[in-house]
C-alpha positions in Angstrom: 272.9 110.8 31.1 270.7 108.1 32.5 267.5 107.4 31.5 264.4 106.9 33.6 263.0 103.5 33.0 260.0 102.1 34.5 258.4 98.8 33.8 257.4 95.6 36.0 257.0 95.6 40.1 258.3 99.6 39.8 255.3 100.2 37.6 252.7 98.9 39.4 254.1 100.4 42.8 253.8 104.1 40.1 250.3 103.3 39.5 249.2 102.2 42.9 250.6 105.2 45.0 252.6 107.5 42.8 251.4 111.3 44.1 250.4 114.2 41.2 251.4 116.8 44.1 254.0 119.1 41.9 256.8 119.9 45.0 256.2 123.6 45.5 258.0 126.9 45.5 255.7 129.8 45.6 251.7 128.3 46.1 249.8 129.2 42.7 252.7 130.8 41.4 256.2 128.2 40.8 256.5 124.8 41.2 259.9 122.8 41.3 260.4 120.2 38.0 258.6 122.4 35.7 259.9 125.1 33.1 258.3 128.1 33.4 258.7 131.6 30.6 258.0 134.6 31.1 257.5 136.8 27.5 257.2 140.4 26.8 258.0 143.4 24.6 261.7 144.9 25.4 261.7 147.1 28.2 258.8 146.0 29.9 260.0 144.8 33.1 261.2 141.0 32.9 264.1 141.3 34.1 263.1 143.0 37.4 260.5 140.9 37.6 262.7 137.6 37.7 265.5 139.4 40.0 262.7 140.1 42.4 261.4 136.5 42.4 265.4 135.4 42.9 265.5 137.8 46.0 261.9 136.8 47.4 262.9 133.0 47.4 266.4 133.7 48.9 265.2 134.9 52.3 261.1 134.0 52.1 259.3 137.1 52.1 256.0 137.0 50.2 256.4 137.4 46.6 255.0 140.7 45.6 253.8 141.0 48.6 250.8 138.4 48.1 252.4 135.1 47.4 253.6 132.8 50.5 257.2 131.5 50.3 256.8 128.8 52.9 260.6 128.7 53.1 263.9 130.0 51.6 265.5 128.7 48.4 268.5 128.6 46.3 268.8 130.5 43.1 271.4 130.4 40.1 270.5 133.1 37.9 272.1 132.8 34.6 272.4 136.6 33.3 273.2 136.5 29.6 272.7 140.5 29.0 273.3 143.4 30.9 276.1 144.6 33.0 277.0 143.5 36.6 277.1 146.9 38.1 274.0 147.5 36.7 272.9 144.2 38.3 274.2 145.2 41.9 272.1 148.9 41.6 269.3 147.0 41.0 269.8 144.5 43.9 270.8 147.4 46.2 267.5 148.9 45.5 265.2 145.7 46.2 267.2 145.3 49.4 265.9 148.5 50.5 262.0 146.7 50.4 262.8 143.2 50.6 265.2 140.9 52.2 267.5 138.8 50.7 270.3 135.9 51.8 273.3 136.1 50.1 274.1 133.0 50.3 270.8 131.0 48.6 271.8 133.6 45.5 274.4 132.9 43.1 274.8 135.3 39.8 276.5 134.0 36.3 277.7 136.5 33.8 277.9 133.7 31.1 279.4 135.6 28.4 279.7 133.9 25.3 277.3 130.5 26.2 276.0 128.7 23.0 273.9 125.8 24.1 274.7 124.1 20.3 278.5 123.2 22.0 278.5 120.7 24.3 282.1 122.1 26.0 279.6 125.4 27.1 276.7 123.1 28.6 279.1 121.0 30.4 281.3 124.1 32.1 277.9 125.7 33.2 277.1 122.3 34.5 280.1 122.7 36.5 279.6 125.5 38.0 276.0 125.0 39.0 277.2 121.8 41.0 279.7 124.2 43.3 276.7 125.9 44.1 275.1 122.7 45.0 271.4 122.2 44.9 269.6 124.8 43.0 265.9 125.2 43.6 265.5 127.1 40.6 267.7 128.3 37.8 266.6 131.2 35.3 267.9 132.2 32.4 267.8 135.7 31.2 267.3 136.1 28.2 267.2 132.6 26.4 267.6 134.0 22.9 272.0 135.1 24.2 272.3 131.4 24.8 272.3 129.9 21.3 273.4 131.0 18.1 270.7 131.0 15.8 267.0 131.8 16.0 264.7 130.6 18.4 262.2 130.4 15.3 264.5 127.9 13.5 264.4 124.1 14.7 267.8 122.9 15.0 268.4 125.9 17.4 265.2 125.6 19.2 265.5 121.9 20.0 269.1 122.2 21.2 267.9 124.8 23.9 265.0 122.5 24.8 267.8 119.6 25.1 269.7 121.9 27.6 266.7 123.1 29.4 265.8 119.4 29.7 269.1 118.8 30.8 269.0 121.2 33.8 265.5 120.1 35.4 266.9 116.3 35.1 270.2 116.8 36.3 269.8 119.4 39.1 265.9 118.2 39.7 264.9 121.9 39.8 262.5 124.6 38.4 264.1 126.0 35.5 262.7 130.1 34.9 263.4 131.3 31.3 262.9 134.8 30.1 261.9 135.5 26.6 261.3 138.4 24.1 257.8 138.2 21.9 257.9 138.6 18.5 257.5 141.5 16.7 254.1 143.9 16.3 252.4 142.9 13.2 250.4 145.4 10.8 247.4 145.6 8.9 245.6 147.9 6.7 248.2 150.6 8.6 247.1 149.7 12.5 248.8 147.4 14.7 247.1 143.5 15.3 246.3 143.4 18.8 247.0 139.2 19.1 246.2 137.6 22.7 249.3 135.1 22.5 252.7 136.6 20.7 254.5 133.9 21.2 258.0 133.9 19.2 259.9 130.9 18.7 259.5 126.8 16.9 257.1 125.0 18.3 259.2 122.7 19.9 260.1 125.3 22.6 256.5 126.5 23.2 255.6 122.7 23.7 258.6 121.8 26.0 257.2 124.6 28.3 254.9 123.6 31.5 253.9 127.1 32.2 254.5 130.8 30.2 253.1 134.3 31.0 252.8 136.8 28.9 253.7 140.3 30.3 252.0 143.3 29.3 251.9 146.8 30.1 248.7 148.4 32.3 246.6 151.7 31.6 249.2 153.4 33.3 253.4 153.4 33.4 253.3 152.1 36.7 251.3 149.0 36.0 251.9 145.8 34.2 250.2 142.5 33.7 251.3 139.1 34.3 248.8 136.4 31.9 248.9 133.3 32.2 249.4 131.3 29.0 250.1 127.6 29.7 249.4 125.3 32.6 250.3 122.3 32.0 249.6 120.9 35.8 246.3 123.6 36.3 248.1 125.2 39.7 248.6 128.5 38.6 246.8 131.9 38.4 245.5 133.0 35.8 246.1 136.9 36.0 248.4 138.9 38.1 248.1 142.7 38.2 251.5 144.3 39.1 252.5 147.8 40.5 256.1 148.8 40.2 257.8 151.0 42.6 260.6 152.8 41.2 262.1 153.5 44.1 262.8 150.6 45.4 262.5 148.4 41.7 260.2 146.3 43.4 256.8 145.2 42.1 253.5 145.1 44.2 250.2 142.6 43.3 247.2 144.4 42.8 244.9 142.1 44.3 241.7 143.6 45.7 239.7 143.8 42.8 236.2 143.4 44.6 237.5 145.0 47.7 235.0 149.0 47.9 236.6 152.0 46.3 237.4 153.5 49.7 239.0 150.3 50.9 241.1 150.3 48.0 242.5 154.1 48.0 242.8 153.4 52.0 245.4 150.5 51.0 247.3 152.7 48.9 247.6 155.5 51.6 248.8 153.3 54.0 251.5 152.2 51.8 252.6 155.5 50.7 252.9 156.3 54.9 255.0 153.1 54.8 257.3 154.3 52.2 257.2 158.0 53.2 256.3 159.1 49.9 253.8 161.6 49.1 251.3 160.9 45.9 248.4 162.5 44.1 245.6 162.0 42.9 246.2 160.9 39.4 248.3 158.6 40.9 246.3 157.1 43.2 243.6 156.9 40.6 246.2 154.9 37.9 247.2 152.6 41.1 244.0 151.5 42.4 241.3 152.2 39.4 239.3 154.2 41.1 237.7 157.1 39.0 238.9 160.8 39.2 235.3 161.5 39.8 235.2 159.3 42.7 238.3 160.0 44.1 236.9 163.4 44.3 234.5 162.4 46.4 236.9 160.2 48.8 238.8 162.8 48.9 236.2 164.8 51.0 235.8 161.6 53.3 239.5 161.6 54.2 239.6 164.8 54.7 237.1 165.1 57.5 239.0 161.8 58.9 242.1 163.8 59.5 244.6 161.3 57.9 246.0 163.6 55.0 247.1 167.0 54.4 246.4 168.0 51.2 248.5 171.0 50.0 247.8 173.0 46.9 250.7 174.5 44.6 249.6 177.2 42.1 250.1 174.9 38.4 250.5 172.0 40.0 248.5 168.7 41.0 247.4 168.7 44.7 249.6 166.9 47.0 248.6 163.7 49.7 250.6 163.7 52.3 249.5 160.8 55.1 250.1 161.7 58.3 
């Protein structure tokens, strides 16, 4: 592979007018040339958090429904674990709230890759060049592409050789999806730790960006931290609602915004969806009080926008009309 020298005239035509702009992907979100990782506990979401990203940047809507896609992508999704099928539920599901393009997708069930062989990185290699000009390839989960723990150095640096390998030889964003270590004990309760991080240090320094995923106050709800920016362009918090439905995750992002505003937000999303909710549920989506809601409740009412129908045992239904 070649290197990338730079001395002499070439230098000083760097230092005179060389630009710091990253090339974008997704404003304040991805940026092309940099490796990004996504961490959390198994069973969290980060898989259908990356497979909604893929399907955002194929066709260009905004990514969780917030972040501008100024145009459509390519994607090579590297799918280490899981089955297809399962895969193809998930994507017909998406499809039923976002768009996608077909053909800026391309899905790899690479059973069996160990990034220590060279024969393994090579045929990979391969494959990505038939799809021709990736924007951004992701990897899910890193740990089913080497032998060996991502804790131990020899493995460790041969992924961050591979990883390296990728962004230089395709010139793309590479996305990598990772598990975090273990919960730790002491004096019998677990150790709430703000970065669990699992892997050498060699991997958490080749990274440019990482989030750490976490779940909310309620199922519904996760939380997206940023943990590393290396180039200072990102967010620095993203709050998440997932749709089961339709598998698709929704930013929370009105924070400031009046209780009322917030609650009418959510209404007109459950009209969009035809979907009826309740109260609890509107209460764990937009963290507005039950008290409060209470008192909303008696607002909308009089403005004629739900029915509200009672069932003896049961939670009172909103249904937006």
């Amino acid at each position: 592979m070649a290197g990338f020298v730079r001395t002499g005239s070439s230098l000083t035509n760097d230092l005179t007018s060389l630009t710091f702009d990253l090339p974008l992907l997704i404003p304040d979100f991805l940026y092309k040339q940099t490796v990004t990782m996504l961490a959390a506990d198994p069973g969290i979401g980060k898989s259908i958090v990356s497979m909604q990203l893929a399907v955002s940047l194929s066709y260009a809507p905004p990514l969780f429904g917030t972040f501008p896609i100024p145009t459509p992508k390519r994607v090579y999704y590297l799918q280490l674990e899981g089955s297809y099928h399962q895969t193809i539920h998930r994507l017909r599901q998406m499809q039923s709230a976002i768009p996608l393009h077909t053909d800026n997708l391309c899905w790899d069930m690479a059973e069996g890759l160990n990034v220590l062989r060279d024969p393994d990185c090579l045929a990979l290699e391969q494959r990505i060049q038939q799809f021709e000009h990736p924007d951004l390839i992701i990897i899910d989960p890193i740990y089913m592409a080497v032998i060996g723990g991502l804790s131990e150095d020899r493995p460790a640096s041969a992924f961050v050789r591979f990883s390296n390998r990728l962004t230089q030889t395709f010139g793309c964003a590479v996305w990598l999806n990772h598990h975090t270590h273990r919960p730790r004990y002491q004096n019998g309760g677990k150790v709430e730790e703000d970065d669990s991080f699992y892997g050498s240090q060699w991997l958490k320094a080749h990274l440019d960006a990482s989030w750490i995923m976490t779940r909310g106050t309620a199922n519904n709800r996760v939380h997206l931290t940023c943990k590393k920016d290396r180039n200072s362009v990102l967010c620095r918090r993203i709050d998440l609602l997932y749709h089961e439905d339709s598998m698709t995750c929704e930013r929370l992002h009105f924070d400031q915004t009046s209780a009322m505003t917030k609650v009418m937000t959510f209404l007109t999303e459950c009209k969009r969806r035809n979907i009826t909710t309740t109260i609890s549920e509107i209460g764990a989506s937009t963290g507005v009080s039950h008290a409060h809601l209470n008192r909303i409740k008696n607002e909308i009412g009089k403005i004629g926008i739900v029915t509200f129908v009672n069932s003896p045992g049961k939670s009172t239904c909103w249904i937006v009309t």
